[in-house]
N, C-alpha and C positions, 0 to 999 in steps of 0.2 A: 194524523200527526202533522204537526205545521211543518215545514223542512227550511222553507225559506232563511238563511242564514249570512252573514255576512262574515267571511273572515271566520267561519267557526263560532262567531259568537252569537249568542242570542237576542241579545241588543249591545246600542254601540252607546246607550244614556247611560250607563252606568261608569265609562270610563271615565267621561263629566264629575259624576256623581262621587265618584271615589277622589280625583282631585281635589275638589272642593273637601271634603270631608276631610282628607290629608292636609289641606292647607289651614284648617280651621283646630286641627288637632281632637278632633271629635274619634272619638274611636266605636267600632259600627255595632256596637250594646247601644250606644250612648242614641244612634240613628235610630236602630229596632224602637227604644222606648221613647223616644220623640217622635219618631212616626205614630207609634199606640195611641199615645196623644192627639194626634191629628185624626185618631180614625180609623189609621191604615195597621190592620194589625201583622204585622212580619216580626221575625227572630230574627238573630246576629246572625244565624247562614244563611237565612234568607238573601240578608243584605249583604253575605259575603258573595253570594251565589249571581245577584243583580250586576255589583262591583264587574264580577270575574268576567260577566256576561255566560255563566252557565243556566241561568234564569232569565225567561220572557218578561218584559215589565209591562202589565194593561195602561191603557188608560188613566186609568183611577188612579193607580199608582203615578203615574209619572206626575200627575196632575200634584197630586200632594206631598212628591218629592220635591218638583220646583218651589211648592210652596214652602215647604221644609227648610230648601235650602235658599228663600229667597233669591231667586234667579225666575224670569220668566219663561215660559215653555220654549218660545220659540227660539229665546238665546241659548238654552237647554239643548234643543234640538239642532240648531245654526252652527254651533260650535262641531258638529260631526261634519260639517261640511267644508272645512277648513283646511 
């Protein structure tokens, strides 16, 4: 089991991830099935779970949430470091 955690959360992209989403008025059914689309297939807890940071995000994922959310990875990731 990975433990590595920061803050209790599982990742810190999803903070990002929920923002934008919030600012776009997108509600996270609306993410799940626009992710589907892209490939990535997650449910609305998924994405609640990403959001919370009670869920690890791979790779794969993050790669096609930047893409999702038109935002590039690295300002994706930059923005944690703020």
């Amino acid at each position: 089991m990975f433990k590595n955690q920061a803050n209790g959360r599982k990742n810190l992209i999803g903070i990002k991830m929920r923002e934008v989403r919030k600012s776009r008025g997108i509600s996270q059914r609306q993410v799940a099935d626009d992710l589907a689309e892209l490939g990535l297939i997650v449910d609305k807890n998924a994405v609640q779970r990403m959001e919370s940071g009670q869920r690890f995000i791979t790779d794969i994922e993050l790669i096609t949430i930047a893409k999702y959310l038109e935002i590039p990875v690295n300002e994706l990731i930059a923005s944690l470091t703020k």
